[in-house]
C-alpha positions in Angstrom: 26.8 -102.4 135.5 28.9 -102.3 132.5 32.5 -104.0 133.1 34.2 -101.9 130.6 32.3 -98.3 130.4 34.4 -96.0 131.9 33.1 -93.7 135.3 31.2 -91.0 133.2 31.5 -87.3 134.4 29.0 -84.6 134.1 29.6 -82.0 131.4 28.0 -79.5 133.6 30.0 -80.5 136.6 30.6 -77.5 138.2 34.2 -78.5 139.0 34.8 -78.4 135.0 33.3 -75.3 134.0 36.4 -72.9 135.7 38.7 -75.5 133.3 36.8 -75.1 130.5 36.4 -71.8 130.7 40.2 -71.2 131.2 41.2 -73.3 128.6 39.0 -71.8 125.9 40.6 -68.6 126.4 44.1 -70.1 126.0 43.0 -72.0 123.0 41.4 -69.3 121.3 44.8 -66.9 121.7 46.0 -69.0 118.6 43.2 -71.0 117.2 40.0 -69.1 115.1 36.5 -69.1 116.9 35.0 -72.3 115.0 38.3 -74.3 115.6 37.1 -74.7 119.7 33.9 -76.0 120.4 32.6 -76.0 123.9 28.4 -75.7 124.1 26.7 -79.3 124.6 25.5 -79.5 121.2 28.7 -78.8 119.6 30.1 -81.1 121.4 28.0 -83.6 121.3 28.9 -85.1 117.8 31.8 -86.5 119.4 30.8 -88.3 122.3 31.4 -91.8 120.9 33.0 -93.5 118.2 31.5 -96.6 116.1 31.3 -98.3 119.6 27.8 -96.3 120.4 27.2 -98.1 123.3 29.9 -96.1 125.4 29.6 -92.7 125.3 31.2 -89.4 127.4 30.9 -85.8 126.2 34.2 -84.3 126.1 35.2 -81.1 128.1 36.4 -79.6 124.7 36.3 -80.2 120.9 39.8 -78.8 118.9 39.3 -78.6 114.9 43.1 -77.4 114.2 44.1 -76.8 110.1 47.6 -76.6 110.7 50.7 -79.0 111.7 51.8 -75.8 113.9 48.6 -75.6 115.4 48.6 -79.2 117.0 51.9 -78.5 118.3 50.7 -75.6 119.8 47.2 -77.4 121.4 49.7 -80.2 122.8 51.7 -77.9 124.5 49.4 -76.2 126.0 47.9 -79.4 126.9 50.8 -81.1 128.5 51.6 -78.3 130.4 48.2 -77.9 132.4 47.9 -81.7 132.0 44.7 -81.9 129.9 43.6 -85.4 128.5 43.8 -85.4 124.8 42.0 -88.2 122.6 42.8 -87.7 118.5 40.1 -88.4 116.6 39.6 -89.3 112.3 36.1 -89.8 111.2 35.3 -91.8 114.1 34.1 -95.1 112.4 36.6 -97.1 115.3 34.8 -100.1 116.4 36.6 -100.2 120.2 35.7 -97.6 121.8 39.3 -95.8 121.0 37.9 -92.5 120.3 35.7 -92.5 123.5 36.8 -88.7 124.9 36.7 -88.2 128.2 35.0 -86.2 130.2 38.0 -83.9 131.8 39.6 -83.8 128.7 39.7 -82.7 125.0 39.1 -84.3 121.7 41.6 -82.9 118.6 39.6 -83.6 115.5 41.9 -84.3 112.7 39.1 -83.4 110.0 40.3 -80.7 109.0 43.7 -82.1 107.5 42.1 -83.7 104.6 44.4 -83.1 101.6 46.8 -85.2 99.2 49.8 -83.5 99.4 51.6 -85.2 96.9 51.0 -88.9 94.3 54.0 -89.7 92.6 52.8 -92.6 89.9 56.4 -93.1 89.6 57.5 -94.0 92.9 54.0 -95.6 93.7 53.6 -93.3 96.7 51.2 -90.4 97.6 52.2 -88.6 101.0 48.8 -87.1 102.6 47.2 -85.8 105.7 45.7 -88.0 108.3 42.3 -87.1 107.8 42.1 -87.9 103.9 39.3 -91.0 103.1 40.7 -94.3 102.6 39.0 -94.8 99.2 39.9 -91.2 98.3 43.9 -92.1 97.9 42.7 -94.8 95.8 40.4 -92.7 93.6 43.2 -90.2 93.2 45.3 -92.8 92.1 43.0 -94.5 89.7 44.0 -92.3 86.7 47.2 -93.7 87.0 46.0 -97.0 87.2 47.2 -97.7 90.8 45.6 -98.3 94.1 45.6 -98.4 97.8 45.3 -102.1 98.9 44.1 -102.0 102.9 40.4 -101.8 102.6 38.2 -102.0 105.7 34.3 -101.8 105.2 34.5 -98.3 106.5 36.8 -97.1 103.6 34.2 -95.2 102.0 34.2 -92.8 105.2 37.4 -93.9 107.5 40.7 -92.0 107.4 44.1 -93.0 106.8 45.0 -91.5 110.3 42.4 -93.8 111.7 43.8 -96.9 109.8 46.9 -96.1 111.2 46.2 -95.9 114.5 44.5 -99.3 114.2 46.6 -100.8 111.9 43.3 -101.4 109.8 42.9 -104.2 107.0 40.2 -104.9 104.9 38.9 -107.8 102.5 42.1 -107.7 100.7 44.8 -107.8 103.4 45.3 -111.8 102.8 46.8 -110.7 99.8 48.0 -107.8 100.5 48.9 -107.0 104.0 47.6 -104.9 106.9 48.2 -100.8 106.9 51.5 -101.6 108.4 52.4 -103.3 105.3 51.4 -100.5 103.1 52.8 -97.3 104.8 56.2 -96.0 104.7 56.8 -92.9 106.6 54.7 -91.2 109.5 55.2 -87.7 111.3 53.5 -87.1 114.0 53.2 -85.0 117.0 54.1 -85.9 120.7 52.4 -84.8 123.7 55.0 -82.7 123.9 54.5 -80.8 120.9 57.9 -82.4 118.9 57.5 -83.1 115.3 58.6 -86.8 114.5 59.3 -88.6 111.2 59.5 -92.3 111.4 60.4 -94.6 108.2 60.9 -92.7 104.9 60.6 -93.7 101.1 63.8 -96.0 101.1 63.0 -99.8 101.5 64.5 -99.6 104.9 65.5 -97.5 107.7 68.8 -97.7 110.2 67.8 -98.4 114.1 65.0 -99.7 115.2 61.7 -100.0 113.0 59.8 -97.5 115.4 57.3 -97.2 112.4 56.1 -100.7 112.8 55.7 -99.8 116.6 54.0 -96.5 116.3 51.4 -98.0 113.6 48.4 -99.4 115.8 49.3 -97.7 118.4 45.5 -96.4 119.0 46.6 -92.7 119.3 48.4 -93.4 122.8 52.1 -92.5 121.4 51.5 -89.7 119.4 49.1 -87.7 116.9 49.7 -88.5 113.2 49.8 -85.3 111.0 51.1 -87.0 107.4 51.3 -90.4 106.5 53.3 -91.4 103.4 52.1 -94.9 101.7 52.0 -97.6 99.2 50.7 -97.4 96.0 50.1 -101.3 93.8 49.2 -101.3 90.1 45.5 -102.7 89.5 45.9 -106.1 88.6 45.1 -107.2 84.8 42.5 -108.9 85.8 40.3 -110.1 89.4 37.7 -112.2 89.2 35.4 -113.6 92.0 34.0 -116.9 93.3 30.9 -117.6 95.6 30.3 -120.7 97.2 27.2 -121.5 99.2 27.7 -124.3 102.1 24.8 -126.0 103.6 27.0 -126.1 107.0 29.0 -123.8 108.6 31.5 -125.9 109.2 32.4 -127.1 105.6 32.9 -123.5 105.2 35.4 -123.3 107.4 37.3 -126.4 106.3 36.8 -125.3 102.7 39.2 -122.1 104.0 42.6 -124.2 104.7 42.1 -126.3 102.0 42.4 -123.3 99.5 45.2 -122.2 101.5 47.2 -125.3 102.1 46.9 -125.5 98.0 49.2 -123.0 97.9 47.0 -120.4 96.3 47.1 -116.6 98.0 43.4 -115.3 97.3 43.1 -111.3 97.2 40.6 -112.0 99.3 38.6 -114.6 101.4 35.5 -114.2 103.0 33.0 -115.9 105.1 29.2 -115.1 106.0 26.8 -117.3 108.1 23.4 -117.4 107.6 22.3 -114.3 109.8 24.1 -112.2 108.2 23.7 -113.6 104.6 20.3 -112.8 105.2 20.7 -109.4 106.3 23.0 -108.6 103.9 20.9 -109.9 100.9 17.9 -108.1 102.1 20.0 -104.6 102.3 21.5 -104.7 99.8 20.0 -107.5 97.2 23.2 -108.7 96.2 22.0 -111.7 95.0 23.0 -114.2 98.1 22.0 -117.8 98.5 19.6 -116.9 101.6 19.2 -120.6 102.4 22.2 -121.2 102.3 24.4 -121.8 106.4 27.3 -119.8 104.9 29.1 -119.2 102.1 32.6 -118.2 100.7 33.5 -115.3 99.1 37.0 -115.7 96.7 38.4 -113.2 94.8 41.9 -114.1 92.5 43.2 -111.4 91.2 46.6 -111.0 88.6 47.6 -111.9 84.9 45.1 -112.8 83.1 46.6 -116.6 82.4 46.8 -116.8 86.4 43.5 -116.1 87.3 42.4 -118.5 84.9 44.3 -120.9 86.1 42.9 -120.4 90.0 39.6 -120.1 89.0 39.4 -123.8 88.2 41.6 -124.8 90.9 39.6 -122.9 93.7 36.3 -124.1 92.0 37.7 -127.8 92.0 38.6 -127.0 95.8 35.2 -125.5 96.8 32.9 -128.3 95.0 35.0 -131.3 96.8 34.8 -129.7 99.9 31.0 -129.8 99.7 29.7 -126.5 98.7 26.4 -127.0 96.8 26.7 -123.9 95.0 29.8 -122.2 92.8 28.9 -119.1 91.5 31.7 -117.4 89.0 31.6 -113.5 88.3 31.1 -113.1 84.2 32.0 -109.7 84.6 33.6 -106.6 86.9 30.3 -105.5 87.9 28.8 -109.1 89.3 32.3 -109.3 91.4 31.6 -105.6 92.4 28.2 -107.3 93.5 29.9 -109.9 95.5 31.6 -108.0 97.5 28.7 -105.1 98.0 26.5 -107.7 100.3 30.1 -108.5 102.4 30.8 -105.1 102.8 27.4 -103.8 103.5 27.2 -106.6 106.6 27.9 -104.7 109.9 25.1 -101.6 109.0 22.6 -105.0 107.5 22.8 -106.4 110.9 22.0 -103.2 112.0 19.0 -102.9 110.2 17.6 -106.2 111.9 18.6 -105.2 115.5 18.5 -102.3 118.3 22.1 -102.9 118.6 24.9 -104.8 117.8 28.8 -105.7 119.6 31.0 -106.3 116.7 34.0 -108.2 118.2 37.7 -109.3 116.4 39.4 -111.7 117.2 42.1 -113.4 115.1 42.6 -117.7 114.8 44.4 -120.0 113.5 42.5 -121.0 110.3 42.8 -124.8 111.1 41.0 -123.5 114.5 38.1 -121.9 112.2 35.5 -125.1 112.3 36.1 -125.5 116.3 35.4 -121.4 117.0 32.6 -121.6 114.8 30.8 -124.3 116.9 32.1 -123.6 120.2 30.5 -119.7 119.5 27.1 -121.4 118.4 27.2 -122.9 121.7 27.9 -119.6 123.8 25.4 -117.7 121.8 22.7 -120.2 122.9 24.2 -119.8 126.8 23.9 -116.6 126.7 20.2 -116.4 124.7 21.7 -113.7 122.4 22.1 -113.9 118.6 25.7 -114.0 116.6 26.0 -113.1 113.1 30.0 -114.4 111.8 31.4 -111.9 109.2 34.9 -113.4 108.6 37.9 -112.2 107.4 38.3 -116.1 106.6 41.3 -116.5 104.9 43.7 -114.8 107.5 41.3 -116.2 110.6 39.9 -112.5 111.7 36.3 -112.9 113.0 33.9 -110.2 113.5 31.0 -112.3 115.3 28.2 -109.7 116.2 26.5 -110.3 118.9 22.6 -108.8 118.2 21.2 -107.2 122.1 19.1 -104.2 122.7 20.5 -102.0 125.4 17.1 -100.6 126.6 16.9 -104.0 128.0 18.5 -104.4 131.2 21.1 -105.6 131.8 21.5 -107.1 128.1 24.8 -105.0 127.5 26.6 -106.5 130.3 25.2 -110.1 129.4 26.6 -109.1 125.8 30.0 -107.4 127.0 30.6 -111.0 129.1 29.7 -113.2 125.7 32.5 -111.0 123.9 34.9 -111.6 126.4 34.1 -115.2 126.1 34.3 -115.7 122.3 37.8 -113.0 122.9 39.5 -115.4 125.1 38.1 -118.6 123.6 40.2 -116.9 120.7 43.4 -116.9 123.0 42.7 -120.4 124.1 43.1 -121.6 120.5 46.2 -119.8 119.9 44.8 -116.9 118.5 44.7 -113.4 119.4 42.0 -110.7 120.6 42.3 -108.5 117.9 43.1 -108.2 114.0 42.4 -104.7 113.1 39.7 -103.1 115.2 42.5 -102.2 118.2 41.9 -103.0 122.0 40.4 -99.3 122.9 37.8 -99.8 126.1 36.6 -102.7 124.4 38.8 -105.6 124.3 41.3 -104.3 127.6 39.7 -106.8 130.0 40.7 -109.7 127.4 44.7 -108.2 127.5 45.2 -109.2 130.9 44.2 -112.8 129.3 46.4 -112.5 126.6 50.0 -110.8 128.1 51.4 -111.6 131.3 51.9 -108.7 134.0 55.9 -108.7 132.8 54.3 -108.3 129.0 52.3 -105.6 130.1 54.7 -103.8 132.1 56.8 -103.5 128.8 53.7 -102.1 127.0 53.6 -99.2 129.9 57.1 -98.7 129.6 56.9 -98.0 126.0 53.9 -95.5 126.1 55.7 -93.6 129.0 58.9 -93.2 126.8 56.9 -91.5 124.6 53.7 -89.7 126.7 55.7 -89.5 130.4 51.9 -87.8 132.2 49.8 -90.3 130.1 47.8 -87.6 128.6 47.2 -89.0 125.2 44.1 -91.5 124.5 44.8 -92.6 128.3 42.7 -95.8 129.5 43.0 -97.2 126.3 44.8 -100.1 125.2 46.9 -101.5 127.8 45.2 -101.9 131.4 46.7 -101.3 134.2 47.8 -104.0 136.9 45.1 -103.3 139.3 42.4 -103.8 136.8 44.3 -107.2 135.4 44.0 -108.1 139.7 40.1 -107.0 139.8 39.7 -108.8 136.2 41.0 -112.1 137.1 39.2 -112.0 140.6 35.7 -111.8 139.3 33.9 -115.1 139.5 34.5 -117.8 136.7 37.8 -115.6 135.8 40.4 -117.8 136.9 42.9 -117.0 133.9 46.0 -118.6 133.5 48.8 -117.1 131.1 
């Protein structure tokens, strides 16, 4: 039985139907016909987010267009105490867009437009359900860009980055979507209109911005999300680096690092999914290779050149036995496609795969790297290691096939492990993926029950019923108590 899939409820329950049927006509006094969807297969789209192992069909799917709109869905929530659960594109990877079954999802799809790019202030204001990679498009013709990247970018929204506080390949360099936003408004569960942060470096009282950003959709719903734009550097230029062990790879990682040289990026593949990656997408990867590096310097022209030699210096003496340099834009491009491509490659080569992310210390890299070897063979389930190397967030996948039984829960209990092996080192359970269902067993490990109480105490001031994205996140004391009594789950804080 799965330790983290919640009770699932019947969308024919007979209990439901009176709700649903009551609630469609009160939706539907304000919202058009195709904005409320309620048979099975409409609704059925939405059962799960990028986390396909847990699913629930929702009692109702919302599609609003307007700002008004939400506030008027919310309302009417909170007042008959409906479950809400916002939803992007719903390429999450915790289980934060799992609806539930007595409650409605609000699609933000609709809200897809740039409102506004100013080249001049580097800033474009837009709605939540605008692409990642489609601010940066916009913005190419003025020869800026959006830094925070995530491998989804090509389909993820901006509302969903924020809600994670999603990174990317470049956030070494370049920070986290925390770093790059400056303003959001949102809606409460109450149907108020809030503005936090603005286009000033800095805002009086406390940074409630920083707060609300990966908040996982518990404290509000984003409607408009002003953020960063950064001029495309002169030039970027990439390095690849083969190792024939994993753990001169990871060695190789803090040496470039303790140099004092800030990569745009800094990535690490192991052989699995080097060779998955190379066969989807032929991106020319060393496929005998245990891992290799993936470096990418970006800046003036004179600086890059510069690195180059230095990282390739740094690479060679830490024992790769291969140093590839990008001669041109599209090679780099080419780099990068295999490392990008990674989490649907491994899915090419198995039923099903658990993408986890934790975050550790880099000098912990080579010890993580072993020590998850050695679980994998415990548990007689492959790991492929995508890392975000330079800034210690791992994304191990653990290969299973959930027609087999039993095989989920064997893999939920090997993510735990490689999550709190993660805390052990001094690390933390996530990096940009959020906690959602998926990592909330692994927060009792990681905060004490005074921590958490302070967590709860935030998401009330804002959501009093606990209507919005409820059961996600932060658990509650009695499952921390049922957590840590399970056998081999003696935690200590």
């Amino acid at each position: 039985m799965s330790l983290l899939q919640p009770a699932q409820i019947a969308f024919d329950d007979p209990g439901l139907a009176a709700r649903r049927t009551e609630l469609v006509a009160a939706l539907r006094a304000f919202l058009p016909e195709d904005a409320v969807l309620q048979q099975r297969e409409e609704v059925q789209p939405y059962e799960c987010d990028g986390l396909s192992a847990y699913r629930q069909l929702p009692l109702l799917v919302v599609l609003p267009r307007t700002v008004e709109e939400v506030q008027r869905i919310l309302r009417l929530c909170n007042e008959r105490e409906v479950p809400v659960v916002a939803r992007g594109a719903g390429t999450g990877l915790s289980g934060g867009a799992l609806p539930l079954g007595d409650g409605i999802v609000l699609s933000l799809a609709r809200f897809n437009q740039i409102l506004d790019l100013d080249p001049v202030a580097r800033t474009a204001r837009v709605q939540p359900g605008v692409r990642n990679l489609a601010i940066t498009e916009a913005a190419m013709v003025h020869g800026l860009y959006y830094a925070p990247d995530p491998s989804s970018q090509i389909a993820c929204t901006i509302g969903g980055n924020v809600a994670e506080n999603s990174g990317g390949v470049h956030c070494l360099k370049y920070g986290l979507t925390v770093h790059n936003v400056l303003s959001v408004t949102f809606v409460t569960m109450q149907g108020e209109l809030v503005q936090l942060g603005s286009n000033a470096l800095d805002s009086a009282g406390y940074d409630l911005l920083a707060l609300y950003i990966g908040s996982e959709g518990m404290l509000g719903v984003t409607v408009e999300v002003t953020v960063k734009l950064l001029p495309v550097p002169e030039r970027a230029q990439a390095l690849l680096a083969a190792y024939d062990d994993v753990e001169k790879a990871g060695q190789a990682v803090g040496e470039i690092i303790a140099a004092g040289i800030i990569p745009a990026g800094l990535e690490m593949m192991d052989g699995p999914a080097i060779q998955a990656a190379e066969d989807f997408v032929h991106a020319g990867y060393p496929t005998d290779a245990a891992a290799i590096l993936l470096c990418e310097l970006d800046g003036t022209n004179q600086e890059v050149s510069e690195q180059i030699m230095q990282v390739r210096a740094l690479l060679l003496a830490s024992g790769a036995t291969e140093v590839r340099t990008s001669q041109n834009d599209a090679e780099r491009i080419r780099f990068w496609q295999g490392r990008k491509s990674a989490f649907p490659a491994v899915g090419r080569i198995s039923p099903d795969y658990y993408c986890m992310d934790g975050t550790i210390p880099r000098r912990a890299l080579p010890e993580v790297l072993r020590r998850t070897a050695e679980l994998s063979k415990e548990y007689h389930l492959a790991v492929a290691n995508v890392f975000h190397a330079g800034d210690g967030n791992m994304h191990p996948l653990i290969l299973f096939d959930a027609n087999k039984p039993g095989e989920l829960e064997r893999t939920e209990e090997l993510g735990g492990r490689i999550l709190e092996l993660c805390v052990e080192v001094g690390g933390t359970i996530t990096g940009e993926h959020g906690v959602g269902i998926e990592k909330i067993n692994q927060m009792c490990v990681q905060f004490s029950p005074e921590e958490l109480r302070q967590f709860h105490a935030v998401k009330e001031a804002f959501d009093p019923k606990s209507l919005l994205n409820p059961g996600k996140g932060v658990p509650t004391p009695r499952r921390c108590s049922e957590y840590r009594q399970l056998p081999d789950r003696a935690h200590r804080h």
